[in-house]
C-alpha positions as CSV (number, residue, x, y, z in Angstrom):
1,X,-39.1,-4.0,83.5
2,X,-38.4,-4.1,79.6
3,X,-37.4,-0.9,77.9
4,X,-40.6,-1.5,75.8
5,X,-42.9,-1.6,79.0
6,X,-41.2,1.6,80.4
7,X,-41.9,3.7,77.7
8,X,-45.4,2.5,77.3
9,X,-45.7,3.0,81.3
10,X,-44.2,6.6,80.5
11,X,-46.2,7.3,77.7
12,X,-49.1,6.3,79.9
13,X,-48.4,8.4,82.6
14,X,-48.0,11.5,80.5
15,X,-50.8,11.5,78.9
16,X,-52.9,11.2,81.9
17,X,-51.0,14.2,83.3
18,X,-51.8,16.0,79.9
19,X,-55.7,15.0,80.1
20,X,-56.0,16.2,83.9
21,X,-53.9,19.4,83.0
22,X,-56.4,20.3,79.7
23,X,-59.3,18.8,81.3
24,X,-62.0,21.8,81.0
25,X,-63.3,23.4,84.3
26,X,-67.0,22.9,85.2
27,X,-67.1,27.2,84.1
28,X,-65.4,26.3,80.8
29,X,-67.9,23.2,79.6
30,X,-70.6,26.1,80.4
31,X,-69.5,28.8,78.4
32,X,-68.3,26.5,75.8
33,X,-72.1,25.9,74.8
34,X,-73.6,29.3,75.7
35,X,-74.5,31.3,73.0
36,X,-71.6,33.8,72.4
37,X,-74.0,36.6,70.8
38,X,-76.4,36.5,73.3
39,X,-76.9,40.8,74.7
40,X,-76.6,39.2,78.6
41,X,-75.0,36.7,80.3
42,X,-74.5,36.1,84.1
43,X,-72.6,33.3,85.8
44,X,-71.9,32.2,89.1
45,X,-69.4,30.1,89.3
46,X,-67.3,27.6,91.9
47,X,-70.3,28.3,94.7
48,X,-69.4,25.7,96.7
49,X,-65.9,26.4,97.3
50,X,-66.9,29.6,98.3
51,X,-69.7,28.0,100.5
52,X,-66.8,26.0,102.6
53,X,-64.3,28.6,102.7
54,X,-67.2,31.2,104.0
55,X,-68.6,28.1,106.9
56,X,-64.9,27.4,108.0
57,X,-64.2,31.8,108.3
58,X,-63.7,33.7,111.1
59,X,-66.5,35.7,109.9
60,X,-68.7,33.3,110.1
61,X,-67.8,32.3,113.6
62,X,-67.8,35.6,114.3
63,X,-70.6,36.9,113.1
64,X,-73.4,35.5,115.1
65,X,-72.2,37.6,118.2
66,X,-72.4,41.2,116.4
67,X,-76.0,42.9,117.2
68,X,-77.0,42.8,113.4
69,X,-76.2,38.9,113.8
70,X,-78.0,38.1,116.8
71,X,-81.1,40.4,115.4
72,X,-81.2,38.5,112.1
73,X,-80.7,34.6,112.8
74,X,-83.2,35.1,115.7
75,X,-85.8,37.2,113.5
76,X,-89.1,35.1,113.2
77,X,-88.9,35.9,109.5
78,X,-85.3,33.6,109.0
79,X,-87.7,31.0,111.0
80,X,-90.3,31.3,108.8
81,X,-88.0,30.9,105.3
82,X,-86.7,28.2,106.9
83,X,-89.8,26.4,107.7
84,X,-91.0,26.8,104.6
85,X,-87.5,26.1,102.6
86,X,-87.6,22.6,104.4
87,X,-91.1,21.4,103.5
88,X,-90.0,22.2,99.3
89,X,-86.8,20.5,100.1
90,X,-88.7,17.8,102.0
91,X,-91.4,17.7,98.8
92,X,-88.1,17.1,96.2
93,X,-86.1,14.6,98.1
94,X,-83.1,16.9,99.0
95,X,-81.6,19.5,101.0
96,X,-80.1,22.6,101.1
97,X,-76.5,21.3,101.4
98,X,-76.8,18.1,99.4
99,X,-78.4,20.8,96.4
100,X,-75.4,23.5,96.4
101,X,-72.5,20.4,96.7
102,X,-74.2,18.2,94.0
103,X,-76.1,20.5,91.9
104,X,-75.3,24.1,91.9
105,X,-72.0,24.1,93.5
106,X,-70.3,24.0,90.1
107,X,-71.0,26.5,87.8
108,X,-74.7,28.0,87.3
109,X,-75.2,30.4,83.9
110,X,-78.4,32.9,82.5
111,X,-78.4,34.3,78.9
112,X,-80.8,37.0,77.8
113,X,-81.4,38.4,74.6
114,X,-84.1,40.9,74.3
115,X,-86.2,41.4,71.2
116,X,-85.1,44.2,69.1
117,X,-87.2,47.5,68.2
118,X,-87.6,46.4,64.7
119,X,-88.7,41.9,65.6
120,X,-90.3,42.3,69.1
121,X,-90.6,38.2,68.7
122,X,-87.1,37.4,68.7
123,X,-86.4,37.4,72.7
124,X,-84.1,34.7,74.0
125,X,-83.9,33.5,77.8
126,X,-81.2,30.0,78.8
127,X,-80.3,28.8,81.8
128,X,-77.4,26.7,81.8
129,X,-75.8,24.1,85.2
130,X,-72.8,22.4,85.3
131,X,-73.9,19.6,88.0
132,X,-71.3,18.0,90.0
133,X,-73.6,15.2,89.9
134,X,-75.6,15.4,86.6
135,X,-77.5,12.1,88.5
136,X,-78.3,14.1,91.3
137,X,-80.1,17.0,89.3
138,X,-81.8,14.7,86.9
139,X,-83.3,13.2,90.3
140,X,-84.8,16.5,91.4
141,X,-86.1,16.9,87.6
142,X,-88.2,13.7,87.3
143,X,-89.4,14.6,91.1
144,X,-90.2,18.0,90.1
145,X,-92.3,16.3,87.1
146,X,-94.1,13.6,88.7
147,X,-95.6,16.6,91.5
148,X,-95.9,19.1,89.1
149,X,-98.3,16.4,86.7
150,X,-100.2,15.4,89.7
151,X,-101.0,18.6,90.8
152,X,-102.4,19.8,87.0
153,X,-99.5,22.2,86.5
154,X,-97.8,20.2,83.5
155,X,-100.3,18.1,81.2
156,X,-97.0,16.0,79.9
157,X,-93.5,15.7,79.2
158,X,-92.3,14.9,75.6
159,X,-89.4,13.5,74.5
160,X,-87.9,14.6,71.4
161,X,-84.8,14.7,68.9
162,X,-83.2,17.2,67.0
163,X,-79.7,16.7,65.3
164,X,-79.3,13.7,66.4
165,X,-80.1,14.7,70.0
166,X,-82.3,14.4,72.7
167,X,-84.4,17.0,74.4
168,X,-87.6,17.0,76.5
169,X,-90.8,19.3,76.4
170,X,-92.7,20.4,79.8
171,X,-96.3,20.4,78.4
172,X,-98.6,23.4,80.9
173,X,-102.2,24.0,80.0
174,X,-103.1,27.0,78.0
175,X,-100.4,25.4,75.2
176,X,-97.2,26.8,77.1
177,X,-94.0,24.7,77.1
178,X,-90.7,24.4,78.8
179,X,-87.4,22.6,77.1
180,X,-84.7,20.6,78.6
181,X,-81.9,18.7,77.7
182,X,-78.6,17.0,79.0
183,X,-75.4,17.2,76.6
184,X,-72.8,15.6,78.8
185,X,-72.7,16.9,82.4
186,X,-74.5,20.2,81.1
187,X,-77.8,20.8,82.0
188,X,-80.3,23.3,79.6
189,X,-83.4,24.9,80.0
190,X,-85.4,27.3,78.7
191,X,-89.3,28.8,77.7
192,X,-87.7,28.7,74.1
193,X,-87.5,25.4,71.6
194,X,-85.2,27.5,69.6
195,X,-82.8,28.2,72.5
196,X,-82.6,24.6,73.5
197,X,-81.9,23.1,70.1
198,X,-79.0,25.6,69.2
199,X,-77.5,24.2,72.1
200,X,-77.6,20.9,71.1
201,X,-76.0,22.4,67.7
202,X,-72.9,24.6,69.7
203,X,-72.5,21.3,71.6
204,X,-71.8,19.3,68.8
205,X,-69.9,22.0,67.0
206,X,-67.5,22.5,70.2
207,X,-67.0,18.9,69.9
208,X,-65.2,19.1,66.9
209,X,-63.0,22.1,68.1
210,X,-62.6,21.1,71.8
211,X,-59.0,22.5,72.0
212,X,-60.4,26.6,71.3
213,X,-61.1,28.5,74.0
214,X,-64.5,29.6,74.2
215,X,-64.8,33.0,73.3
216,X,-66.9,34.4,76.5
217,X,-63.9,33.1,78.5
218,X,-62.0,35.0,75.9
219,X,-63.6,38.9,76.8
220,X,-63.7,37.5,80.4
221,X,-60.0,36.7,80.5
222,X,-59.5,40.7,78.5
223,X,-62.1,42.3,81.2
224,X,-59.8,40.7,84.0
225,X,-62.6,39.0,85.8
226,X,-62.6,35.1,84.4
227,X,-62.0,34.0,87.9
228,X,-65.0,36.5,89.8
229,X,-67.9,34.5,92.0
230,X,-69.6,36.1,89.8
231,X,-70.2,38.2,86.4
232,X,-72.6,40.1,84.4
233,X,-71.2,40.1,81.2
234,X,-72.8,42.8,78.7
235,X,-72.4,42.2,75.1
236,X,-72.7,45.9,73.5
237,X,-73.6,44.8,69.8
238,X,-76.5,42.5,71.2
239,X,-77.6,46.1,72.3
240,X,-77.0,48.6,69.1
241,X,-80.5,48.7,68.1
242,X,-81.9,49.8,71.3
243,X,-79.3,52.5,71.7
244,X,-79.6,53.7,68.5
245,X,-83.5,53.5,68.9
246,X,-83.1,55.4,72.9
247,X,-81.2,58.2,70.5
248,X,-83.6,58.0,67.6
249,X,-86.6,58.9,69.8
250,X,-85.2,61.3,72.6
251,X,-86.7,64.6,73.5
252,X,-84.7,67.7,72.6
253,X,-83.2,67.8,76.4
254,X,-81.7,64.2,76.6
255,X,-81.1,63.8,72.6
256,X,-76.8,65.7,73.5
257,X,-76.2,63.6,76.3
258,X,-77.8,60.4,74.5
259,X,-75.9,60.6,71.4
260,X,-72.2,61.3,73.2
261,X,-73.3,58.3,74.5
262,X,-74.5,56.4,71.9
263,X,-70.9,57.3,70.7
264,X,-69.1,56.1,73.4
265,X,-71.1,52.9,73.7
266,X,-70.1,52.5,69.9
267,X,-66.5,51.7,70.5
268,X,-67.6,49.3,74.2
269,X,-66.0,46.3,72.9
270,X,-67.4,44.2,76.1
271,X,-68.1,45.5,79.8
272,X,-68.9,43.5,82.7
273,X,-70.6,43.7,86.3
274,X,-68.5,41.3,88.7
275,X,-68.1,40.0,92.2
276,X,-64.7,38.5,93.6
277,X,-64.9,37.0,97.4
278,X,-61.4,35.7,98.8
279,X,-60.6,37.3,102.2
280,X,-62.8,39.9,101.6
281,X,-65.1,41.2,99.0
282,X,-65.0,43.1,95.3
283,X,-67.8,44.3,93.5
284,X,-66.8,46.5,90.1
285,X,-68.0,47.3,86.8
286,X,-65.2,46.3,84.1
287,X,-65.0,47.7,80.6
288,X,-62.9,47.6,77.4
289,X,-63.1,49.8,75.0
290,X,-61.3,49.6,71.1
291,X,-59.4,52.5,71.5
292,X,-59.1,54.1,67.8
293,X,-63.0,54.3,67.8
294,X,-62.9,56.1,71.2
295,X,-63.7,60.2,70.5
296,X,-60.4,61.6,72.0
297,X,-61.5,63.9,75.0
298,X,-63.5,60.4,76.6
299,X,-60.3,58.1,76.2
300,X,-58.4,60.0,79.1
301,X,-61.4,59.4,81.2
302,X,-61.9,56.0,80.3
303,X,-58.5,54.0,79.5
304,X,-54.9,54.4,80.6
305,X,-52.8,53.4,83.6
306,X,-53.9,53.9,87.4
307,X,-51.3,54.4,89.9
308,X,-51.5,55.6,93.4
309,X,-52.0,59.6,93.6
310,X,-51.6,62.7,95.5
311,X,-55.3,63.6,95.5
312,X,-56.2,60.4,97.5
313,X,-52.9,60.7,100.1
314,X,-54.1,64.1,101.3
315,X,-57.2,62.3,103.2
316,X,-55.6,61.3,106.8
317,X,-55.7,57.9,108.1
318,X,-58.0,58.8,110.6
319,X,-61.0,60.5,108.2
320,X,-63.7,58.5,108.8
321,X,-64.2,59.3,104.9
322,X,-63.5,60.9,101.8
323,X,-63.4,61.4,98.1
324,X,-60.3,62.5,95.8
325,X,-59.9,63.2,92.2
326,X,-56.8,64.0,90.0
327,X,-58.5,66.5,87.7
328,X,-57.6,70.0,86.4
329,X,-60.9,72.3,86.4
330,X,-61.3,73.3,83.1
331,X,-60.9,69.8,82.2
332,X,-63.6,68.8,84.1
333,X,-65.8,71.9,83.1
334,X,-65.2,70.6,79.0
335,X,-66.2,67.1,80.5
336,X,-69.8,68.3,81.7
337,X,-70.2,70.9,79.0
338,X,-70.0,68.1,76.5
339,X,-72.8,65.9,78.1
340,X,-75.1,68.8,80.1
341,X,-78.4,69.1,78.0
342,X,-78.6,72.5,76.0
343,X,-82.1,74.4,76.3
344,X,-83.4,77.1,74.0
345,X,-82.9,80.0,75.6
346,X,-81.4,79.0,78.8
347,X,-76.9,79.9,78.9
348,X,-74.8,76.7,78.6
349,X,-72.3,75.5,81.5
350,X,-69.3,77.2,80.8
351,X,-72.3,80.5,80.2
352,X,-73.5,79.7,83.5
353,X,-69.9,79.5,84.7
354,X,-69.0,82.7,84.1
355,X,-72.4,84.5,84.8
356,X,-72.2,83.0,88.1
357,X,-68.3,83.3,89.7
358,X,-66.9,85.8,87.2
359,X,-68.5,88.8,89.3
360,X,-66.8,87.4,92.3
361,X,-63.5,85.8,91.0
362,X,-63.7,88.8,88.2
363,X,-64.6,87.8,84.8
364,X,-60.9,88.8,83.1
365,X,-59.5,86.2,85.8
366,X,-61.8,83.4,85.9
367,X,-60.3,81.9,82.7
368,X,-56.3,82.1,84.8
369,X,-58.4,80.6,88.1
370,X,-60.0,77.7,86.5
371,X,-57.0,77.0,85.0
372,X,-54.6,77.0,88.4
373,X,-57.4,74.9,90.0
374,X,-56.3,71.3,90.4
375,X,-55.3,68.5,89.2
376,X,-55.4,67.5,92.9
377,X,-58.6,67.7,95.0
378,X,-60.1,65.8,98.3
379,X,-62.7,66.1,100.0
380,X,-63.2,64.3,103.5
381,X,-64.3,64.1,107.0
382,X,-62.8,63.6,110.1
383,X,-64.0,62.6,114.0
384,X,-65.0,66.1,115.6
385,X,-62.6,68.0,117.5
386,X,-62.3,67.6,121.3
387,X,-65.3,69.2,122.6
388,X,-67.1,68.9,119.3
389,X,-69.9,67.2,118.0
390,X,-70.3,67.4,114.3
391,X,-67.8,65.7,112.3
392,X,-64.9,68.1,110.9
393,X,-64.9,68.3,107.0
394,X,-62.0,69.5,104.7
395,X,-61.5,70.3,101.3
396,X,-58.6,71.0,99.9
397,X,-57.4,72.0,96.1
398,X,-54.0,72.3,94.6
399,X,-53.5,75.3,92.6
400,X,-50.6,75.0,90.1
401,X,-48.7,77.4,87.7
402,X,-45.6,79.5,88.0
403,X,-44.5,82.8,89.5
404,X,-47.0,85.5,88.4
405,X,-49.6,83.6,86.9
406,X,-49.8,81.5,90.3
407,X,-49.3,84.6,93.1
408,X,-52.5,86.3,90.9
409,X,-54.8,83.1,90.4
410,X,-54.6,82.4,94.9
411,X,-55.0,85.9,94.9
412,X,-58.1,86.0,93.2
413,X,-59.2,82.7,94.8
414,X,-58.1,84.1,98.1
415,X,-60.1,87.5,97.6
416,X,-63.4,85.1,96.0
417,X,-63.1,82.3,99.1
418,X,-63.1,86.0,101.8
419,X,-66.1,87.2,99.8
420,X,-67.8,84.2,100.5
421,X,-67.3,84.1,104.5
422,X,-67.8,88.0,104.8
423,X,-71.2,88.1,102.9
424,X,-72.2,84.9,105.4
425,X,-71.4,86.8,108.1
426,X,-73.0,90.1,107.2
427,X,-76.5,87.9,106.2
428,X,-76.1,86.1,109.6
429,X,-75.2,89.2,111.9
430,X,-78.4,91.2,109.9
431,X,-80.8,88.3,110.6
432,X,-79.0,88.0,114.3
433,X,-78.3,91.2,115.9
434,X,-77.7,89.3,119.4
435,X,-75.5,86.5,117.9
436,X,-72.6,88.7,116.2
437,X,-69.7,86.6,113.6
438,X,-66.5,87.8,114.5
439,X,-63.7,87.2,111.7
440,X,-60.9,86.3,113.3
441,X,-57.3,85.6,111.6
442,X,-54.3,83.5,113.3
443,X,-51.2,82.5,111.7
444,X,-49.8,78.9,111.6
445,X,-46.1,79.1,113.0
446,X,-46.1,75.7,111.4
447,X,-46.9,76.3,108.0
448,X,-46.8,80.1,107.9
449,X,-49.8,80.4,106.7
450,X,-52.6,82.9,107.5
451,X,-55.9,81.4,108.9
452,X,-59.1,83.0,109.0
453,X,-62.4,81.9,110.6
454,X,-65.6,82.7,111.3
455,X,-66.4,83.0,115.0
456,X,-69.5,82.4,117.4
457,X,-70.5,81.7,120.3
458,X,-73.6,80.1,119.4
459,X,-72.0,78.0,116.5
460,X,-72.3,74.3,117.3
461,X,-69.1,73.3,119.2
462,X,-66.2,72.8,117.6
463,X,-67.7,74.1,114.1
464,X,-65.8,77.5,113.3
465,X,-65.3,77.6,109.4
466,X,-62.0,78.6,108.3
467,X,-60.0,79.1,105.0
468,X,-56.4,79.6,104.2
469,X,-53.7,79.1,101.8
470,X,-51.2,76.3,102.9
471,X,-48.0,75.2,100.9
472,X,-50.1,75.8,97.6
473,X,-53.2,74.1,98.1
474,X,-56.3,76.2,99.2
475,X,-57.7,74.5,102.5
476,X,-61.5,75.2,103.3
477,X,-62.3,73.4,107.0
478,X,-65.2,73.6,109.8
479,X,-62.6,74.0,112.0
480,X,-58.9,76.0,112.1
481,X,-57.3,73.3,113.6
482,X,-57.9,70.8,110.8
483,X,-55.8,73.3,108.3
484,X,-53.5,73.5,110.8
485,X,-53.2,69.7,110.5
486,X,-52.9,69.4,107.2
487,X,-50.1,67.9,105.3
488,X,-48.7,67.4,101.5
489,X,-47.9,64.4,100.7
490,X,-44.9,63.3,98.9
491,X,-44.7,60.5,96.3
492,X,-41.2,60.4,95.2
493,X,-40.5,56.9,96.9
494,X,-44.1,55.3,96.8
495,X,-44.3,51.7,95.4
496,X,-46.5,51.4,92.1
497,X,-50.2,49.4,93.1
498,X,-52.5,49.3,89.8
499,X,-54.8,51.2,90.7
500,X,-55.6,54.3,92.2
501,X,-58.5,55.6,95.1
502,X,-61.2,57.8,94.7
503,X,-63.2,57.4,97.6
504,X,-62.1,55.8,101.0
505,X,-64.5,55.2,104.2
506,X,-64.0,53.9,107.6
507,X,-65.9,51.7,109.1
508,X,-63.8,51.7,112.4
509,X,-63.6,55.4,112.6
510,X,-67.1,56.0,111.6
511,X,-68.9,53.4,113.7
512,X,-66.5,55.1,116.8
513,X,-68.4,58.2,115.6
514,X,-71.8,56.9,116.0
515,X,-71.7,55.2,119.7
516,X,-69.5,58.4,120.8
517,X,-71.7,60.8,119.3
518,X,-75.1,59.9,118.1
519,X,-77.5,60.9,121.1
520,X,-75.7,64.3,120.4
521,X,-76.0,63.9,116.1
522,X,-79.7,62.4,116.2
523,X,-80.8,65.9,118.1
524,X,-78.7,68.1,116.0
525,X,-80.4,66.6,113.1
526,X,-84.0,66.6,114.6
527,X,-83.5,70.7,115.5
528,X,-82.3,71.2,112.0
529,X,-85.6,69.4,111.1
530,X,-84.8,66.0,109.2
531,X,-87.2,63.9,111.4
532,X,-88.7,63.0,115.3
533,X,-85.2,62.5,117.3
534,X,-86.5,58.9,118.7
535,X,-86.6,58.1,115.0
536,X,-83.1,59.5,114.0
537,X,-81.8,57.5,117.1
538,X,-83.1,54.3,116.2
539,X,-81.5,55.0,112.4
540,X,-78.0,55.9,113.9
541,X,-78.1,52.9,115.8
542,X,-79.1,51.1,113.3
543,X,-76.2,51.9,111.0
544,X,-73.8,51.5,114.0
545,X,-75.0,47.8,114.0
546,X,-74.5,47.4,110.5
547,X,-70.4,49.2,110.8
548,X,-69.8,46.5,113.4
549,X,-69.3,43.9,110.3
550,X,-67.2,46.3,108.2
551,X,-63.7,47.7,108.9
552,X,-63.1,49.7,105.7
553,X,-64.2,50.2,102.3
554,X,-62.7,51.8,99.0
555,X,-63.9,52.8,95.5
556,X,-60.2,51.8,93.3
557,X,-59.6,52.1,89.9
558,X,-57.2,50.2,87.4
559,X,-56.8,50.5,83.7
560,X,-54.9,50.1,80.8
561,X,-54.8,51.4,77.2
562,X,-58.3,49.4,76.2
563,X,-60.3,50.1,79.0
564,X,-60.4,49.9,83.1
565,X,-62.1,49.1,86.2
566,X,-64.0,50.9,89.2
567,X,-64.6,48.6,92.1
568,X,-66.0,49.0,95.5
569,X,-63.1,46.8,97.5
570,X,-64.9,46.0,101.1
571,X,-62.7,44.9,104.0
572,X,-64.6,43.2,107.0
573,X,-63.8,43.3,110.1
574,X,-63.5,39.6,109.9
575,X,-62.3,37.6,106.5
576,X,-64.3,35.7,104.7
577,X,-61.8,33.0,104.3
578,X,-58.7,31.3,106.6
């Protein structure tokens, strides 16, 4: 071969390479001619990759044995949907599969605008597809057409032009329209004219500057989620007005909390609603925020890094759930004070703070306890003890500071925690004269510490509420044994992660719970008077079935100096993908 003809062969080959690397994704030709400003904007994207990876799972093959499976694919209503599915698939010359791989497989998008206080005309609805087959979808169109015109629901479709482009009316009686139009492989339609012809414009526009990156994928791409199933994206200035107007006309009880957050939603830059599905699921709100516009007590709250924490390593591995936060007291107190109503008349929360735990805490130390309280707190609950049916549930609080200020604040927490289990004990022991609370006190040889619980014989088994003070955290239990169980993490050699918990729950454990324990549970619950103990049964069970599918779940968080994340992260007990 001539030297000529290999660099024209070369040349040839690298710019196919170059036109298959930039060629845009079926999600990038859709966002490329949505409109940027619109308020909402949701897309579902890449369906039918997720469709084959979720047929060829082990979920999938799984699933039909679990008693929630079996229940649901042979309930007459499935039958029925599917009955009826088949006749409108029948009617438009398709089916289900041939629709998601050729149609809606791709990418699928919906933009809202809605009208603002001050032009109640200007709302704004688009739906945009990215066809794998444009073909196929303009076949189910005209089919959809030609029934719809014999039938009397459309009176005519129009064909007409704006900037040099083609679009088509749907003509209904009573003088209401609906717009289409093809612009490549994207499909448009809307209730709006306008909507349909300022696509044609961005269409054309985008032309010219093909090589930009369209600026939804832009905040997607900052809000970490360009690559979720799915996404509600929020645009906050779409949305000023009708803050501004939520703040403007607010009774005097809602007008504080409205306006901090009128001010927080001021410096939103973008926020999002999303859904990720690889092995298993993620479903999270994202947000970013411009930081220098953020007041300064909120930014903690709502940017920075997430790492794993102590709070979240003191639940056990076996709790069948539990909730942890990394928070000092009074900074939480400041957090509600600045967003609780205030009422004429009525004390505000740090008021009602101090009216209500100073007597007991003593009002010249309240300020020194709410100040050793935290920054590490969990709450959780695990399986019941041996003979025990109620689950056992713990929470425990880190108390921090040095020397004296420390001994006097777990003192005075000590003395307020005692004050609580003797005055329960004197109102039961008045009301039952029979049925006498002992107060009993053990001490750990384990941890040293000095246990003291509540004792009777008619208690529920296994439920004997205890309290103590273990290697500086205060540890509040239904049962002694669970503070003698209890263990501080350490964190020196932990590996970073991104993110940090705040809630975790068991499937597993919990469903364990259920089939151990839920004859027992359902007529505890019915004496206590929640409902008829047939019904409580069937309910239990019910939620048993539904645990079968899931092995755990977790609320995480990640962040960064603009904004963060708070997911619901789902493993099931089989994944969603090979």
């Amino acid at each position: 071969m001539s030297r000529p003809a290999c660099i024209a062969l070369a040349a040839a080959i690298f710019l196919s390479a170059t036109g298959a690397a930039t060629a845009a994704s079926p999600r990038d030709e859709v966002l490329r001619v949505a409109p940027a400003d619109a308020a909402i904007f949701i897309l579902v994207q890449n369906a039918r990759g997720h469709y084959h990876n979720l047929s060829e799972s082990p979920f999938v093959e799984w699933f039909p044995t679990t008693t929630i499976g079996k229940q649901l694919l042979e309930s007459i209503d499935l039958k029925q949907l599917r009955a009826s599915g088949a006749m409108i698939f029948s009617e438009l010359g398709t089916t289900p599969t041939a629709l998601l791989e050729d149609t809606l497989g791709e990418a699928i998008a919906f933009t809202y605008s809605p009208a603002s206080p001050d032009r109640p005309k200007d709302e704004r609805a688009l739906l945009l597809i990215r066809p794998r087959k444009p073909d196929a979808l303009a076949k189910i169109l005209d089919k959809m057409n030609d029934l719809q015109t014999r039938s009397g629901e459309l009176k005519a479709i129009v064909r007409k032009e704006h900037a040099g482009g083609t679009y088509h009316e749907r003509q209904k009686p009573g003088n209401r329209s609906e717009f289409y139009c093809f612009r490549g492989d994207v499909f448009a339609f809307s209730s709006f004219e306008s909507e349909i012809k300022a696509f044609i414009e961005r269409d054309k526009a985008a032309a010219q500057v093909s090589e930009k990156s369209p600026e939804l994928l832009d905040r997607m791409t900052k809000l970490g989620i360009a690559d979720a199933a799915g996404v509600i994206l929020i645009n906050p200035r779409a949305l000023d007005a009708e803050v501004k107007a939520k703040v403007a006309g607010a009774k005097p009880d809602e007008k504080r909390f409205l306006s901090r957050f009128a001010e927080i939603w001021s410096a939103l830059d973008s926020a999002a609603i999303y859904l990720t599905l690889d092995k298993n699921l993620e479903l999270g709100v994202s947000v970013r925020f411009q930081p220098d516009k953020l007041p300064p007590d909120a930014k903690k709250w709502l940017t920075g890094t997430r790492n794993v924490t102590t709070a979240e390593c003191l639940i056990p591995n076996g709790a069948l759930f539990g909730f942890a936060a990394q928070v000092r007291a009074t900074e939480l107190i400041e957090l509600i004070a600045s967003l609780a109503p205030l009422e004429p008349g009525k004390p505000d929360v740090k008021a009602w703070i101090t009216t209500a735990l100073g007597p007991i805490v003593g009002r010249d130390k309240l300020p020194l306890v709410l100040d050793a309280l935290g920054p590490n707190w969990a709450v959780w609950a695990e399986p019941p003890t041996k003979d025990g049916v109620l689950p056992t549930f713990v929470a425990a609080v880190e108390i921090n500071g040095e020397g004296e200020t420390r001994a006097k604040a777990e003192k005075a927490l000590l003395q307020a925690v005692e004050f609580g289990f003797q005055t329960a004990r004197v109102a039961y022991n008045t009301k039952h004269t029979d049925q006498q609370i002992e107060v009993k006190e053990e001490k750990d040889p384990r941890s040293g510490a000095t246990i003291t619980t509540l004792v009777n014989d008619k208690f529920p088994p296994g439920f004997s509420p205890s309290f103590a003070l273990v290697r500086g955290y205060l540890v509040i239990a239904t049962s002694p044994d669970a503070i003698k169980r209890f263990e501080v993490p350490g964190l020196k050699n932990s590996s970073p992660t991104g993110f940090s918990t705040v809630a975790k729950f068991s499937g597993t454990q919990s469903r364990a719970y259920l089939l151990a324990h839920g004859p027992e549970l359902a007529k505890f619950l019915a004496d206590l008077g929640v409902g008829p103990e047939k019904t409580l049964r069937e309910q239990l069970d019910g939620l048993a079935s539904v645990l079968e599918l899931i092995d755990s779940a977790d609320i995480i968080t990640r962040g960064d100096e603009n904004g963060m994340r708070l997911a619901v992260r789902v493993n099931l007990a089989k994944p969603l993908k090979k």
